[in-house]
NUDO-452641 format. One record per atom (N, C-alpha, C): residue in three letters; atom name; x, y, z. Coordinates in steps of 0.02 Angstrom, whole numbers, plus 50000, padded with zeros to 5 digits. Layout:
N
type / atom / xx / yy / zz
ALA / CA / X / Y / Z
...
This chain:
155
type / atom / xx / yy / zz
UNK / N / 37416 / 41856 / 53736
UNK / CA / 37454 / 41847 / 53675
UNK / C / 37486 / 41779 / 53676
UNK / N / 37473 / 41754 / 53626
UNK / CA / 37528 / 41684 / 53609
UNK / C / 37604 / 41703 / 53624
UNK / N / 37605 / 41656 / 53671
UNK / CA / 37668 / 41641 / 53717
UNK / C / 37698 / 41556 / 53692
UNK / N / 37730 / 41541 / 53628
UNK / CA / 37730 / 41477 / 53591
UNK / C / 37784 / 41450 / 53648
UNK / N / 37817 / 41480 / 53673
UNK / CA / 37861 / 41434 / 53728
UNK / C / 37832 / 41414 / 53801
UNK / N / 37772 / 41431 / 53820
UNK / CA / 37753 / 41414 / 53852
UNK / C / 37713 / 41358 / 53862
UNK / N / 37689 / 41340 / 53802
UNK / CA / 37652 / 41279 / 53766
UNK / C / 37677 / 41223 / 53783
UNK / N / 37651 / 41160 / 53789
UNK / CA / 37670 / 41115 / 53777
UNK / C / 37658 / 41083 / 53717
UNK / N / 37706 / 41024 / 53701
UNK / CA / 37733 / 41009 / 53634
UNK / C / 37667 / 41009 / 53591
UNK / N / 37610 / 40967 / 53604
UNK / CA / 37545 / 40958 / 53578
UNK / C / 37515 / 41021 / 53550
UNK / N / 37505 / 41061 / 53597
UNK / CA / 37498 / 41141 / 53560
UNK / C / 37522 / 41163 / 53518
UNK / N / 37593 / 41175 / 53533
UNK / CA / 37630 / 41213 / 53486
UNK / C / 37622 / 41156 / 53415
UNK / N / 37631 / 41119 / 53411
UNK / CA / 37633 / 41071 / 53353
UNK / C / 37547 / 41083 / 53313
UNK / N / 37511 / 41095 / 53356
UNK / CA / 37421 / 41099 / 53336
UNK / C / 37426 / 41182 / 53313
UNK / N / 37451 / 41230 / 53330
UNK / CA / 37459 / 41289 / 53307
UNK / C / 37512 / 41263 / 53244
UNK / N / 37557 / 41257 / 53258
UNK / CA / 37624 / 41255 / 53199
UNK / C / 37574 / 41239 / 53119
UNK / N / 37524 / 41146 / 53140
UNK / CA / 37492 / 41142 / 53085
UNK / C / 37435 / 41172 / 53061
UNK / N / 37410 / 41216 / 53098
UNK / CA / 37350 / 41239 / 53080
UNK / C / 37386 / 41336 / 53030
UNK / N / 37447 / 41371 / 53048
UNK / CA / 37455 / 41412 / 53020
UNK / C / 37516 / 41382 / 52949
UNK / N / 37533 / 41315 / 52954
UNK / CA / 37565 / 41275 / 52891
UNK / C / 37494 / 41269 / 52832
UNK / N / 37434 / 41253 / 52862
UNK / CA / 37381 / 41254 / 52822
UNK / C / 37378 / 41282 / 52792
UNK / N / 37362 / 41364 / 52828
UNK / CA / 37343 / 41426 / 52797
UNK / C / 37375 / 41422 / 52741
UNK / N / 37447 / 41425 / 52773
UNK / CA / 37510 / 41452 / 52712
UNK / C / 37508 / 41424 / 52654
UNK / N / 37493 / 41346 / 52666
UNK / CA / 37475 / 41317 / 52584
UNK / C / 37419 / 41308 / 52581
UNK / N / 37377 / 41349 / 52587
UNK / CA / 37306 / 41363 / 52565
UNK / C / 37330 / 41426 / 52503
UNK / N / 37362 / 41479 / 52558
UNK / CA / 37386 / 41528 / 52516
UNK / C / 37438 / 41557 / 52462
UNK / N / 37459 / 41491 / 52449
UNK / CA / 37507 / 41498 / 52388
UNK / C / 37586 / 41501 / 52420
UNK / N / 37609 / 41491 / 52490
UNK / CA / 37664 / 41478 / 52526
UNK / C / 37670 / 41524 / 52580
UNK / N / 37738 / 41512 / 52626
UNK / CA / 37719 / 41546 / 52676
UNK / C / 37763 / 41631 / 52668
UNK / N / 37791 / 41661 / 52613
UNK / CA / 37798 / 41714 / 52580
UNK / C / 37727 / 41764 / 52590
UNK / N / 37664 / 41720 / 52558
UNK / CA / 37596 / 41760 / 52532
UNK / C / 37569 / 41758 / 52599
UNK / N / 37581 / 41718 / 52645
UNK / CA / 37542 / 41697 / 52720
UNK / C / 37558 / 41775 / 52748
UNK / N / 37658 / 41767 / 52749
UNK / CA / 37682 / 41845 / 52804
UNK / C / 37666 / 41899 / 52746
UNK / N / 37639 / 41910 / 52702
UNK / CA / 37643 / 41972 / 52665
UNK / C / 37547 / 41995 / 52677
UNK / N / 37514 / 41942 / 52689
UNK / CA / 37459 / 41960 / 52692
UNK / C / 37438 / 41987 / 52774
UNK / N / 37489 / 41935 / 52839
UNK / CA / 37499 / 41979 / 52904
UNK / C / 37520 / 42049 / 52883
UNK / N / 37573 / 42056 / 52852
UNK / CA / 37616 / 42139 / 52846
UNK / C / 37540 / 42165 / 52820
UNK / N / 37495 / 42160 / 52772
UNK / CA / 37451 / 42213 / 52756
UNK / C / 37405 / 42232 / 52802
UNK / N / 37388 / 42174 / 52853
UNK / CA / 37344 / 42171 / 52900
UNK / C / 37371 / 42222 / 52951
UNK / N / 37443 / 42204 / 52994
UNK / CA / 37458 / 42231 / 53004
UNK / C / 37484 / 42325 / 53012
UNK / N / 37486 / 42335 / 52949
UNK / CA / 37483 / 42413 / 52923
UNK / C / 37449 / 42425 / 52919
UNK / N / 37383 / 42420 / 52912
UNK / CA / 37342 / 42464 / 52897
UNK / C / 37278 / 42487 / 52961
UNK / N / 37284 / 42553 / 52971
UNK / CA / 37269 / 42581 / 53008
UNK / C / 37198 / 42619 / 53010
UNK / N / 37153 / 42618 / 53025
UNK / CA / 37105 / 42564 / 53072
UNK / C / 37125 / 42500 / 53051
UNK / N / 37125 / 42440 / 53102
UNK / CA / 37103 / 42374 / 53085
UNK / C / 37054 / 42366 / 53024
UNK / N / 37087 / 42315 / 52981
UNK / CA / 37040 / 42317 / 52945
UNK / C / 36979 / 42271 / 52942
UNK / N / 36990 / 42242 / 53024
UNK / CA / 36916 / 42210 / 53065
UNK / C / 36856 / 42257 / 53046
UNK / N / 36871 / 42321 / 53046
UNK / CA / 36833 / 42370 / 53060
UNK / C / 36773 / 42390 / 53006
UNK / N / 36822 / 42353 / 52939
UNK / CA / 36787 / 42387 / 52870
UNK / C / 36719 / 42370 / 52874
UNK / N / 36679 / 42409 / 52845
UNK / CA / 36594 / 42397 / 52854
UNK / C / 36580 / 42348 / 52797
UNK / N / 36630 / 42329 / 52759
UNK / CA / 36609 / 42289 / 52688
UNK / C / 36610 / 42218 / 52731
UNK / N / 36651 / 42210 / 52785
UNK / CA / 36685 / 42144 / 52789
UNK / C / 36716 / 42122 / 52748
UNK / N / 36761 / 42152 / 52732
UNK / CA / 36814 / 42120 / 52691
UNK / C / 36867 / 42166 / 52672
UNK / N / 36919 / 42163 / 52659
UNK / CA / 36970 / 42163 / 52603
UNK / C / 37010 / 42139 / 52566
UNK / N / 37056 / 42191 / 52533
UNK / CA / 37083 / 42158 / 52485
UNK / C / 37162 / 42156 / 52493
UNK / N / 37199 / 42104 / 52481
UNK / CA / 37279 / 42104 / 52472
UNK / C / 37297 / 42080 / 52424
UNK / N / 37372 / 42100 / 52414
UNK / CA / 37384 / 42092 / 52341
UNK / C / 37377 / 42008 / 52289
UNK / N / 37362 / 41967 / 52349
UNK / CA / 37374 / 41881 / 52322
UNK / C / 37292 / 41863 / 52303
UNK / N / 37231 / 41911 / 52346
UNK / CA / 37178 / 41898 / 52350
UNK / C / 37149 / 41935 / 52396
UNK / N / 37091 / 41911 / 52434
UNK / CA / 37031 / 41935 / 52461
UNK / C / 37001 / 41897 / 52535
UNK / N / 37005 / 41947 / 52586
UNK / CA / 36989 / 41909 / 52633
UNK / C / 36912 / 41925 / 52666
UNK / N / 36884 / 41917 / 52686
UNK / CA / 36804 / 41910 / 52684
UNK / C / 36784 / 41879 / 52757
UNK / N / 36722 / 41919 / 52774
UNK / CA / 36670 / 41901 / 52829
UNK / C / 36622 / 41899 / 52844
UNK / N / 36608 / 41848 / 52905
UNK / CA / 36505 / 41867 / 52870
UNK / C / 36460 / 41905 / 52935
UNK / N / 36514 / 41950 / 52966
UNK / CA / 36473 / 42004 / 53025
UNK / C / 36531 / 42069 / 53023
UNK / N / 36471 / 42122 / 53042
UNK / CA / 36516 / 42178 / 53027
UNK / C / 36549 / 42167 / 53103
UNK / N / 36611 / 42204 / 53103
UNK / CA / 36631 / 42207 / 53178
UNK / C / 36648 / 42275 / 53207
UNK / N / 36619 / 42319 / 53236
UNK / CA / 36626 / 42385 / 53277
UNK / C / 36693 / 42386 / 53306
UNK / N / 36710 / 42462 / 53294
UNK / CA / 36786 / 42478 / 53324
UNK / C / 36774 / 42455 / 53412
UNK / N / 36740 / 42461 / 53438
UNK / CA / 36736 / 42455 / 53518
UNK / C / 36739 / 42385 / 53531
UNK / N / 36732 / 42328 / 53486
UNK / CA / 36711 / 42260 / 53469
UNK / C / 36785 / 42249 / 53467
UNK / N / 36820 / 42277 / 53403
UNK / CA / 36874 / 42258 / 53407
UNK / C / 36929 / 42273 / 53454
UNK / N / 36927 / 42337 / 53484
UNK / CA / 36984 / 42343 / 53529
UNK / C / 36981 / 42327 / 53592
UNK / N / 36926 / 42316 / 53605
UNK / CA / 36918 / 42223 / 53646
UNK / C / 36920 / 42211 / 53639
UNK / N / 36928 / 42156 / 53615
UNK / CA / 36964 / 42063 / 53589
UNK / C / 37026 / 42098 / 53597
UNK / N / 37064 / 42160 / 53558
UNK / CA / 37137 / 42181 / 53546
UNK / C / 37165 / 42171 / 53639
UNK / N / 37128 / 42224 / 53656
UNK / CA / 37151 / 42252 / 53737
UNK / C / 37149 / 42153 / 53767
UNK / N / 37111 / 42125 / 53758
UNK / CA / 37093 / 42033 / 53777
UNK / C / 37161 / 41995 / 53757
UNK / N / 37184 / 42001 / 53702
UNK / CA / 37239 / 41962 / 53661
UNK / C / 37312 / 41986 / 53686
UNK / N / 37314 / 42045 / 53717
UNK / CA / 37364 / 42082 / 53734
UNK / C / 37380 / 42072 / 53818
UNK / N / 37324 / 42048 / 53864
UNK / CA / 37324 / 42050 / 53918
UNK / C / 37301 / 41975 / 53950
UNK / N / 37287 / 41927 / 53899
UNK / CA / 37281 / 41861 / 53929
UNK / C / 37324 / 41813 / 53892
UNK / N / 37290 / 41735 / 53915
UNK / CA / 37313 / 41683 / 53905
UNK / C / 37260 / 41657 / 53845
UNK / N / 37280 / 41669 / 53795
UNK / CA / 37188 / 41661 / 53734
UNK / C / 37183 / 41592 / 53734
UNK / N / 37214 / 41555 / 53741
UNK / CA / 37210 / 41470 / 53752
UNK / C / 37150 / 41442 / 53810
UNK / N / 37160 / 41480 / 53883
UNK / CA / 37087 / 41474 / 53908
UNK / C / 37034 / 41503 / 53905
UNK / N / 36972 / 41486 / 53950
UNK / CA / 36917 / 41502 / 53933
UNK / C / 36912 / 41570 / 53938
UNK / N / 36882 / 41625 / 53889
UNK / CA / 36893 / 41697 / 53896
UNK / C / 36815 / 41710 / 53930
UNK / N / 36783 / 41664 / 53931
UNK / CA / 36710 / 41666 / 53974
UNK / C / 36717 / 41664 / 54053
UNK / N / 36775 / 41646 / 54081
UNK / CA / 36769 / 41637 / 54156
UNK / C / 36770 / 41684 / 54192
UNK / N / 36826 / 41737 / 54158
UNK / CA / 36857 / 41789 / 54193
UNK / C / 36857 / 41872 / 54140
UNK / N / 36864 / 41904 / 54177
UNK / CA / 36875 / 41965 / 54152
UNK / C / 36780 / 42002 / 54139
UNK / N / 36798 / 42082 / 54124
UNK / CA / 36721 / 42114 / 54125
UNK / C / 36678 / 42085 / 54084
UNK / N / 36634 / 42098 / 54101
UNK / CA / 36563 / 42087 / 54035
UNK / C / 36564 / 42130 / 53979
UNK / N / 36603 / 42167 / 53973
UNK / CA / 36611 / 42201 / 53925
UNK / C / 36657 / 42147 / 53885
UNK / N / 36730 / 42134 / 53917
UNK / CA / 36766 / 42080 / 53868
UNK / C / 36730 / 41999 / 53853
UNK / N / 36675 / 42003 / 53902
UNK / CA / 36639 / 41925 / 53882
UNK / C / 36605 / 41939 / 53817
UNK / N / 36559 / 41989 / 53828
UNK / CA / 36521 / 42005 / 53753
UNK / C / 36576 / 42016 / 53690
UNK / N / 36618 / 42056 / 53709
UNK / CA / 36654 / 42069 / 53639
UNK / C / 36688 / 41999 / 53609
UNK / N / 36692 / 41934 / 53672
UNK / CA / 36708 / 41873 / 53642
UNK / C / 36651 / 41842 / 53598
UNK / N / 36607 / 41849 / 53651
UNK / CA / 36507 / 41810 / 53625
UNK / C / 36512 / 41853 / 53547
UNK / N / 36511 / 41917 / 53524
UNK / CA / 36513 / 41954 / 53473
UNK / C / 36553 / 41893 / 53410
UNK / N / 36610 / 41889 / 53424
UNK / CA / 36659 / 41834 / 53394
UNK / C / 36613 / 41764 / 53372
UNK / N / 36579 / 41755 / 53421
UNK / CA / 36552 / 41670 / 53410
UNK / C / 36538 / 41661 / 53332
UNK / N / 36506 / 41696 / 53282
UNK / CA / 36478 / 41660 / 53229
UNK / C / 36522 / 41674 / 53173
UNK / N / 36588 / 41735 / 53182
UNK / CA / 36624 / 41753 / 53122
UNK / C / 36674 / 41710 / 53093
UNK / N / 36669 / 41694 / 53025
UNK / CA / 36703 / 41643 / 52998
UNK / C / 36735 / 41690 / 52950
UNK / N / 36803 / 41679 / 52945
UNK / CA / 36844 / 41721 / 52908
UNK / C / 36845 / 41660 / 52838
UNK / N / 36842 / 41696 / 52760
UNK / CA / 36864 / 41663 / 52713
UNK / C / 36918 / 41721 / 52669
UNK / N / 36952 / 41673 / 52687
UNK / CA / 37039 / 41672 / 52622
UNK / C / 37026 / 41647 / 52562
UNK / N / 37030 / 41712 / 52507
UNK / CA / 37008 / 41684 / 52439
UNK / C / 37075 / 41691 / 52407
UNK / N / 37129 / 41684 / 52398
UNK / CA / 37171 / 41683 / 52332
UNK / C / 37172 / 41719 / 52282
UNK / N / 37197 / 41722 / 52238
UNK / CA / 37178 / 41739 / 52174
UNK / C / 37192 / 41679 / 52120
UNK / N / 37220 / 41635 / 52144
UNK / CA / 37232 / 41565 / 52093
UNK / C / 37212 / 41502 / 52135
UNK / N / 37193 / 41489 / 52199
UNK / CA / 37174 / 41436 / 52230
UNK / C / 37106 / 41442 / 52264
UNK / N / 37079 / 41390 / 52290
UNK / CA / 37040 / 41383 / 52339
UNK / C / 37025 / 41414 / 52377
UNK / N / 36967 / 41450 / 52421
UNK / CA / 36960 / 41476 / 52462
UNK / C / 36980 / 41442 / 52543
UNK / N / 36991 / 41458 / 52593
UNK / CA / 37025 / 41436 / 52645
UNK / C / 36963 / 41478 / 52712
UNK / N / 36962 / 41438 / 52740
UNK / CA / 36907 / 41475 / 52792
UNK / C / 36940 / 41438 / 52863
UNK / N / 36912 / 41502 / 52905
UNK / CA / 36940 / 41477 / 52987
UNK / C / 36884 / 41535 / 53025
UNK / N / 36881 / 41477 / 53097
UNK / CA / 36838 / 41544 / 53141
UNK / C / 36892 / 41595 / 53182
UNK / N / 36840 / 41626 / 53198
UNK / CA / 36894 / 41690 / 53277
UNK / C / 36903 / 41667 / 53320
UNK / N / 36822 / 41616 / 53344
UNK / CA / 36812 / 41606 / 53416
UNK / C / 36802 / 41520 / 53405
UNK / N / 36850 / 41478 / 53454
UNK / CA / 36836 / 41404 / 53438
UNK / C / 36819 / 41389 / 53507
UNK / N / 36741 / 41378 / 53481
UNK / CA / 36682 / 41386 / 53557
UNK / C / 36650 / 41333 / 53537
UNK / N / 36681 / 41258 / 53591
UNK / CA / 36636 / 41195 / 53585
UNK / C / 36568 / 41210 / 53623
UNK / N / 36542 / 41268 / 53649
UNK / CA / 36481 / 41281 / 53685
UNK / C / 36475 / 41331 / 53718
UNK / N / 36407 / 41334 / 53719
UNK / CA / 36402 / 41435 / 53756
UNK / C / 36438 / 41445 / 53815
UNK / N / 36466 / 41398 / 53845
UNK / CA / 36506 / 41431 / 53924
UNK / C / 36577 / 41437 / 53894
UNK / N / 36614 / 41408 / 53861
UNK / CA / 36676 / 41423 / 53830
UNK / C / 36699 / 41439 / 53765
UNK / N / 36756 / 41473 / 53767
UNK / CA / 36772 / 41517 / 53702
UNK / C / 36863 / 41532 / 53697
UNK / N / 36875 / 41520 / 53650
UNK / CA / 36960 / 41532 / 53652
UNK / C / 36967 / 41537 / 53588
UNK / N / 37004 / 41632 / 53570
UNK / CA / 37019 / 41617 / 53523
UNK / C / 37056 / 41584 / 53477
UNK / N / 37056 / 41573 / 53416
UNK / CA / 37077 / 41511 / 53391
UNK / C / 37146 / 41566 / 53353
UNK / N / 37199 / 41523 / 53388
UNK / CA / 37276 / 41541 / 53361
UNK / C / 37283 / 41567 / 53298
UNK / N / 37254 / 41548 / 53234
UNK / CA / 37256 / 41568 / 53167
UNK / C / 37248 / 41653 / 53170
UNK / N / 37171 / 41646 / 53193
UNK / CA / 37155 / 41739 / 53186
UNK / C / 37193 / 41786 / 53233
UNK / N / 37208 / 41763 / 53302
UNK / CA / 37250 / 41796 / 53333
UNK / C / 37339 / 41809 / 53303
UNK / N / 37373 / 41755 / 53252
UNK / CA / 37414 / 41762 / 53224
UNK / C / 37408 / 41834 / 53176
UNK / N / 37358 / 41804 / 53149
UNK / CA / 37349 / 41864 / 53067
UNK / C / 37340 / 41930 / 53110
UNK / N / 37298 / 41919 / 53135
UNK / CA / 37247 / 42005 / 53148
UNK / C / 37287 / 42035 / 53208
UNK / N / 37337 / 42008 / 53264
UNK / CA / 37350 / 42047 / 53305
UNK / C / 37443 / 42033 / 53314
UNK / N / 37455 / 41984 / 53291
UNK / CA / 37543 / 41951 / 53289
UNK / C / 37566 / 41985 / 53218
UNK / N / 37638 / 41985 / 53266
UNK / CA / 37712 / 41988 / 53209
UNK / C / 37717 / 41966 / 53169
UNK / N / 37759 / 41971 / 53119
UNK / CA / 37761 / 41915 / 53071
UNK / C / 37827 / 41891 / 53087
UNK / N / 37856 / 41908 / 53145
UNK / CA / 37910 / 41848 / 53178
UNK / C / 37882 / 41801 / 53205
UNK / N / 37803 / 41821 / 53257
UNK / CA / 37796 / 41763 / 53278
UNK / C / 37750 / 41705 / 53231
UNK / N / 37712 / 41731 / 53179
UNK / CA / 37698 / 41692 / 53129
UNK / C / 37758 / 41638 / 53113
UNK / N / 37812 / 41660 / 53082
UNK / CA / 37880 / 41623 / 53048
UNK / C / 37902 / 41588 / 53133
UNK / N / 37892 / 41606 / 53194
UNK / CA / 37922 / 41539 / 53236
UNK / C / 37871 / 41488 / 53248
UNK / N / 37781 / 41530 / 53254
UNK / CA / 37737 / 41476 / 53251
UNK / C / 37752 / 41415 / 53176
UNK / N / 37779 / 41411 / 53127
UNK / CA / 37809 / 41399 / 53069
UNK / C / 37866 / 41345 / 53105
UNK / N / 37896 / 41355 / 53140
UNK / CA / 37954 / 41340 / 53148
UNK / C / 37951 / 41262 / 53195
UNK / N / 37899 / 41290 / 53249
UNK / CA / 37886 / 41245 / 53303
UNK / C / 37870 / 41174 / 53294
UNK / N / 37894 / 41131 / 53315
UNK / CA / 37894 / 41064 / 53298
UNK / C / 37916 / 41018 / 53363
C-alpha cells in the first residue's frame, strides 16, 4: 500500500501530479473523491463486472479486459502486503506474478459526462521483467479517500 511518507520528495510530487490530473480531467477534485467513494462501496469490486465497466454519477469508467474475482483479490492481497513502487516480478508466488502479468495490457478510460475522456494503465511495465503498479489505479480501486486528498496535498 502507498506509504506517501515514505517517499521521497520526487515521488510523492510524481504521484501528487499524476492524481491532480485525474481530478481535472474529472471536473475537480470533489468528482475525483466521489467517484473513489463509489468504487469503494460497492461490493464485489467493481474490477469484477463482466461488462468492464461502470457507471458513476459524473460518468463512466471503462476497460478493455475482463478481470476474474481470483485476478483481483490478488493484486488486492499484493497492494495490501507490499511496497507497489518496486518490481512486483522479483518476489512473491507465481500466482501473485501472473495476477500482475494479467494487469499488463488493461487501460482504464474515465469518461465524464461533460469532458474528455482521461485514460491511465494498472500496470506501468517498461518491460516483461518489471511491473509496478501505477499509483493512480491503486489510489481509486484499493485507497481511502483520505489518502487520495493527502496524495492531493503532497508537495
Amino acid at each position: 500500500m502507498l506509504q506517501l511518507n515514505t517517499y521521497d520528495q520526487t515521488t510523492r510530487e510524481a504521484i501528487r501530479s499524476r492524481v491532480a490530473e485525474c481530478a481535472e480531467a474529472l471536473g475537480g477534485t470533489g468528482r475525483l473523491l466521489g467517484l473513489a467513494e463509489t468504487i469503494l462501496s460497492q461490493k464485489p469490486s467493481p474490477l469484477q463486472n463482466k461488462t468492464a465497466s461502470f457507471h458513476y454519477e459524473f460518468g463512466k469508467v471503462s476497460w478493455n479486459k475482463v478481470l476474474f474475482a481470483d485476478k483481483v483479490e490478488a493484486v488486492a492481497k499484493i497492494i495490501r502486503s507490499r511496497d507497489t513502487t518496486e518490481n512486483l516480478l522479483e518476489k512473491g508466488s507465481k500466482k501473485d506474478q501472473n495476477a500482475v502479468r494479467t494487469l499488463f495490457p488493461v487501460v482504464f478510460t474515465i469518461t465524464p459526462d461533460d469532458d474528455e475522456p482521461f485514460t491511465f494503465k494498472a500496470i506501468d511495465a517498461p518491460d516483461a521483467k518489471t511491473a509496478r503498479i501505477d499509483p493512480l489505479f491503486e489510489l481509486l480501486f484499493f485507497a481511502s479517500t483520505g489518502l487520495i486528498k493527502k496524495a492531493l496535498k503532497e508537495t
